[in-house]
C-alpha positions in Angstrom: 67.2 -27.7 14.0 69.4 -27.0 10.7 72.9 -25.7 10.5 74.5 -24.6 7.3 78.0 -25.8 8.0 81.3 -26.1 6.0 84.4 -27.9 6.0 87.5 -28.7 4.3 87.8 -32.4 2.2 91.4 -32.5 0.2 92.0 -28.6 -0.1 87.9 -28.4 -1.5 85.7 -26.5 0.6 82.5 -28.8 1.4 79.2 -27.2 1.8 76.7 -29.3 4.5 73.7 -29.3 6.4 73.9 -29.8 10.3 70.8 -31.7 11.8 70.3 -31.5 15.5 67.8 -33.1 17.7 65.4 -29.7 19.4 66.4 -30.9 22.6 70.1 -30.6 23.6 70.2 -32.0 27.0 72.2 -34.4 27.9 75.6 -33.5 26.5 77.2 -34.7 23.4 75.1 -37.3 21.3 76.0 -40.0 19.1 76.0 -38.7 15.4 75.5 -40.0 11.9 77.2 -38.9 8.6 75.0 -39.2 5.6 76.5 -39.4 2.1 73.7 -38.6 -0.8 73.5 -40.5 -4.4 75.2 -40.0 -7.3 74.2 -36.7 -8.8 72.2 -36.0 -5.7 72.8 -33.3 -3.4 72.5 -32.5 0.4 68.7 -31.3 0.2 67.3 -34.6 -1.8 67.5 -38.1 -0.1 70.7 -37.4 2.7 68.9 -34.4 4.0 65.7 -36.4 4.7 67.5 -39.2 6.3 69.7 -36.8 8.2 66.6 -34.5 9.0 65.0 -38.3 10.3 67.7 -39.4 12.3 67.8 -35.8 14.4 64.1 -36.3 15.5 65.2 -39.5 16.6 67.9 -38.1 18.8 71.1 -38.4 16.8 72.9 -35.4 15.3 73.2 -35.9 11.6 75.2 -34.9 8.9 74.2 -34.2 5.1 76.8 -32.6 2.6 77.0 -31.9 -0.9 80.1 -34.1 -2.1 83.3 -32.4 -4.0 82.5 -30.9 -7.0 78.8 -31.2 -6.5 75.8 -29.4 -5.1 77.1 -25.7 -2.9 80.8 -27.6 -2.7 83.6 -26.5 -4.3 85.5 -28.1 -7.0 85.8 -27.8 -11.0 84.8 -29.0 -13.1 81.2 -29.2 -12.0 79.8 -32.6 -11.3 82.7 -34.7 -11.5 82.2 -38.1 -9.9 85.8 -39.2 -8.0 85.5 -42.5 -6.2 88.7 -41.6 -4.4 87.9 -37.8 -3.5 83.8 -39.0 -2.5 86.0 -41.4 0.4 87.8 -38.9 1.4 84.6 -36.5 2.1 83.0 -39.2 4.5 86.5 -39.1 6.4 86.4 -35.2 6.3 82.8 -34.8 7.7 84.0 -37.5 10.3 87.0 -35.0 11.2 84.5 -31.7 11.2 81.9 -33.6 13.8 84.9 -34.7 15.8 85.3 -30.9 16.5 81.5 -30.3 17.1 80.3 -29.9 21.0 77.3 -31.6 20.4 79.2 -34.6 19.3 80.4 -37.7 21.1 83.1 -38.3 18.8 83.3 -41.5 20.1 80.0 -42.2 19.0 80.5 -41.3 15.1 78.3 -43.5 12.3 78.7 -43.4 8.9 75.1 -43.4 6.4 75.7 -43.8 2.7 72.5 -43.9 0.0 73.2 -45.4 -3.2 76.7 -44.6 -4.5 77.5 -43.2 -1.4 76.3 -46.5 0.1 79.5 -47.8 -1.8 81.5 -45.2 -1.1 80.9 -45.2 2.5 82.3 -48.8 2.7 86.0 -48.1 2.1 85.7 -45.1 4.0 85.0 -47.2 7.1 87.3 -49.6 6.4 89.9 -47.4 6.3 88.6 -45.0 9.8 88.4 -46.5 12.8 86.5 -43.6 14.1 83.2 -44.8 12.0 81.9 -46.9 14.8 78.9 -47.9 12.8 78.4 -48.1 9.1 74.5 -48.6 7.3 73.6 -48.1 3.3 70.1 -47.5 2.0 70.2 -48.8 -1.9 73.7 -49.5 -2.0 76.1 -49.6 -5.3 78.8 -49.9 -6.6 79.6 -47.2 -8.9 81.9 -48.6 -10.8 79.9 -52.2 -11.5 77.0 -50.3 -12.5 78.7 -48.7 -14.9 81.0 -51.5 -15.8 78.3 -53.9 -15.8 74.7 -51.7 -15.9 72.3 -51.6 -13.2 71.7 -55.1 -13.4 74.8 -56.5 -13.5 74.0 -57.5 -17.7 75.1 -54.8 -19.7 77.0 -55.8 -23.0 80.7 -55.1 -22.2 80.9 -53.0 -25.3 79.1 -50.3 -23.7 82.1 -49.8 -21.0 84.6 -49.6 -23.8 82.7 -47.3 -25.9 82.1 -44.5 -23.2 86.0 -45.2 -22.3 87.0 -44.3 -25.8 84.5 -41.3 -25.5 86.3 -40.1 -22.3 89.9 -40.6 -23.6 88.4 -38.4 -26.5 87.2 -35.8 -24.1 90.9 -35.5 -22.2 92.0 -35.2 -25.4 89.8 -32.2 -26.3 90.0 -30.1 -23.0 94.4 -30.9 -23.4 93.3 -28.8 -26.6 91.6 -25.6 -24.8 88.1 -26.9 -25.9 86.3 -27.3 -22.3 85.3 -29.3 -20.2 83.8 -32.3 -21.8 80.4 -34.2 -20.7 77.5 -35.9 -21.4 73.5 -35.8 -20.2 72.8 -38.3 -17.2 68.6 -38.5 -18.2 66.9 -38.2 -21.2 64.8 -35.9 -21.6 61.2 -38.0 -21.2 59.7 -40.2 -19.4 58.9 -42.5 -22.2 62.5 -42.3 -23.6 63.8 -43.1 -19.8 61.2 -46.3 -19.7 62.8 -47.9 -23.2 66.4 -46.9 -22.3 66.0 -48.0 -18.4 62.8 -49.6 -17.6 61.3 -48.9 -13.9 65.1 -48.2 -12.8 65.4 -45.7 -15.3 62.0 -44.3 -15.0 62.3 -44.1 -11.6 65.5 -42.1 -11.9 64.0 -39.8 -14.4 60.7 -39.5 -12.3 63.0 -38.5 -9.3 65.9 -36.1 -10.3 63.7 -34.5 -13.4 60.4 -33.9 -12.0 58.8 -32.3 -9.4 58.9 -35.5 -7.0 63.0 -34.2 -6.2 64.7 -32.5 -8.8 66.8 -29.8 -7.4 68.7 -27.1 -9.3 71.9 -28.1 -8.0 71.7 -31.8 -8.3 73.9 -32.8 -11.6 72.1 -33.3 -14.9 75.4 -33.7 -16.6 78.8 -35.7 -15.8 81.7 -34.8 -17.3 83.4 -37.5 -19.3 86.7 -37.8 -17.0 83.7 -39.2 -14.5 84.1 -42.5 -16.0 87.7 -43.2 -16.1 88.0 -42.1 -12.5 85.3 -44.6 -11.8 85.9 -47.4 -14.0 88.9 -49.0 -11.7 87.1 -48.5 -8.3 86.2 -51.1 -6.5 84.0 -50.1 -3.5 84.1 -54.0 -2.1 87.6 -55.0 -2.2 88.1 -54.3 1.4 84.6 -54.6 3.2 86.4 -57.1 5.5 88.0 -54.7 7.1 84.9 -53.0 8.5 84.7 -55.9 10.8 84.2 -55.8 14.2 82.0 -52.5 13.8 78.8 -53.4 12.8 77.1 -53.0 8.8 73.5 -52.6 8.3 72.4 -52.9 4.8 69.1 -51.8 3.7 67.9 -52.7 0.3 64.0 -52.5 -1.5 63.3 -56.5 -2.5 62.0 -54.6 -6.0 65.6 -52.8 -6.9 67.3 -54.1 -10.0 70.7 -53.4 -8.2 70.1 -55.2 -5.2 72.4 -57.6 -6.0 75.3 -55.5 -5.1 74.0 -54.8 -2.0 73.9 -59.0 -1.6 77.7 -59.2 -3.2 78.8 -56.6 -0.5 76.8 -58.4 2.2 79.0 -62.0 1.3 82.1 -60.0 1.4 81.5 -58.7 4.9 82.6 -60.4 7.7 80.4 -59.2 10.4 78.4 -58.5 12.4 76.5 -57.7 9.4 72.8 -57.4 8.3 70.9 -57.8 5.1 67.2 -55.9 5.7 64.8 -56.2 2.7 61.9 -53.5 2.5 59.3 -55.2 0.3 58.0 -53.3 -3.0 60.3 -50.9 -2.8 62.5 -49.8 -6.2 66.3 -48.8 -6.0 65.0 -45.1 -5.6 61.7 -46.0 -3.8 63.5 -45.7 -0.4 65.1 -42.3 -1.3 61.3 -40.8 -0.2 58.7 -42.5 -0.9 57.1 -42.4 3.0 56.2 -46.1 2.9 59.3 -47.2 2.7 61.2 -44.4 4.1 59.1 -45.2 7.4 60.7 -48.9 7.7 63.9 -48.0 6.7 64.5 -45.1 9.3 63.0 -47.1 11.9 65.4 -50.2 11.4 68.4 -47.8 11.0 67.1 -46.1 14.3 67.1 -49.3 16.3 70.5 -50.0 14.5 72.5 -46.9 15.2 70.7 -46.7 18.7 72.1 -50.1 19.7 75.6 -49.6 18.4 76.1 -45.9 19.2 74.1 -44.6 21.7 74.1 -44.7 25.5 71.1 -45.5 28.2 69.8 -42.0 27.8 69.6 -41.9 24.1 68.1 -45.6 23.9 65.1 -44.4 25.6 64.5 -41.9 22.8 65.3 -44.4 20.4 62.7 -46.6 21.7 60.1 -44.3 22.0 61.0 -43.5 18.3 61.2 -47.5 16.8 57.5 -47.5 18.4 56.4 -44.8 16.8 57.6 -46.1 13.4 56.7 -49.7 14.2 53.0 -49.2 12.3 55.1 -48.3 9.4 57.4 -51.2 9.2 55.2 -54.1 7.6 56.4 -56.5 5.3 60.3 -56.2 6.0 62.3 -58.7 6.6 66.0 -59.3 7.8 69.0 -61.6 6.8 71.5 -62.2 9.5 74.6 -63.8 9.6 
């Protein structure tokens, strides 16, 4: 079942999606916040996990981030490390007023640059009992550094002169300044990005996902709000609460995912899905499949009490066909 819900993150009214499991006995229920990718919105990637996660007995959270998607904020598709924190805090704080919700039982999801921002967030909030990331990155090293970690450093310093510009421009009345996230074809994402930039193409400018709301532009005061962030500088602090991180062998940025991993102090978990791409495991079923069921048995274990494990299992077996050729690195 789907609730459009809303809630308040830093004076910006936030626009989410609900999920709850069709049964509501029991009482409250453990319950999972999912953050969605950069540009993304609520009814792309998060609302499929979310929508996942509900039929496997958790209530689940999807929202569109500040500035983004049905949220409010201007200008329109700004990309704030600091305010993007804040909004997995603020969803914590709305399901902390929900019935359904256990608010002692209160993960945190994040998929791709939400699977960065969602680690300072939990370091910071104790009441994230639980933290996982699908695809994680670091927004800032992938534009500092490119997707895979060897951009030439020139191209950092060159969009930074291009958004001092752009300051400089709306100071002088002339709008909001920004620049297109895709190109506009297949072929030109290929040469530009290879398979991680067709892949992005394929998935926010086709019919595979695109969505009208998701962001096909980002303003130009994106990038010196990012540029300084540093979504791994205190992944320590997550420690004792358990990290799952879930990560396609195939993705070019998977080795942020790894740098985030070494940082961590545990309990922690590396889980490879083999042949999936960075954006493979927003919904491509046979990878999707894996990935829900290890995040299943993951939340299940760390949030969930005897009734709810019984669910879970039945749920991890269900999936269990679906979960070849993954493998795990533990601490």
């Amino acid at each position: 079942m789907r609730t459009d819900v809303t809630f308040l993150s830093a004076g910006l009214k936030l626009a989410g999606h609900l999920y709850t499991p069709d049964s509501q006995a029991g009482g409250p229920r453990p319950a999972v916040v999912v953050g969605h990718p950069g540009s993304g919105v609520k009814e792309q990637a998060a609302g499929l996990y979310a929508r996942r996660l509900a039929e496997r007995g958790f209530v689940a959270l999807a929202f569109d981030a500040a500035y983004q998607g049905e949220s409010e904020g201007i200008p329109r598709g700004l990309e704030d490390p600091a305010h993007r924190v804040e909004d997995f805090k603020a969803a914590v704080s709305f399901l902390t007023t929900r019935d359904e919700v256990d608010s002692d039982r209160i993960g945190a999801l994040g998929i791709c640059a939400s699977g960065g921002y969602v680690l300072p967030a939990a370091a910071a909030d104790h009441r994230i009992k639980a933290v996982g990331t699908v695809s994680a990155v670091d927004i800032a090293r992938q534009f500092r550094l490119g997707a895979d970690g060897a951009q030439d450093p020139a191209v950092i310093q060159g969009m930074l002169d291009a958004a001092a510009a752009a300051r400089t421009a709306e100071a002088r009345g002339e709008g909001v300044q920004s620049f297109q996230l895709f190109p506009d074809t297949a072929e030109q994402a290929r040469a530009l990005g290879g398979r991680h930039g067709f892949e992005g193409f394929e998935y926010y400018r086709t019919d595979r996902a695109q969505h009208p709301r998701s962001a096909k532009f980002l303003p130009w005061s994106s990038i010196d709000h990012m540029v300084s962030f540093d979504a791994f500088r205190f992944v320590d602090l997550i420690a004792p609460r358990p990290l799952l991180m879930v990560v396609g062998r195939e993705a070019v940025t998977s080795w942020m995912s790894v740098e985030a991993f070494q940082n961590a102090r545990g309990p922690k978990e590396l889980h490879w899905i083999d042949g999936a791409g960075h954006v493979d495991l927003y919904d491509k079923a046979r990878y999707v499949g894996p990935a829900i069921a290890k995040l299943t048995d993951f939340f299940g274990t760390h949030l969930s009490d005897r009734k709810v494990n019984r669910l879970v299992a039945q749920r991890v077996s269900e999936d269990a066909g679906r979960a070849g050729g993954v493998n795990a690195v533990r601490p």
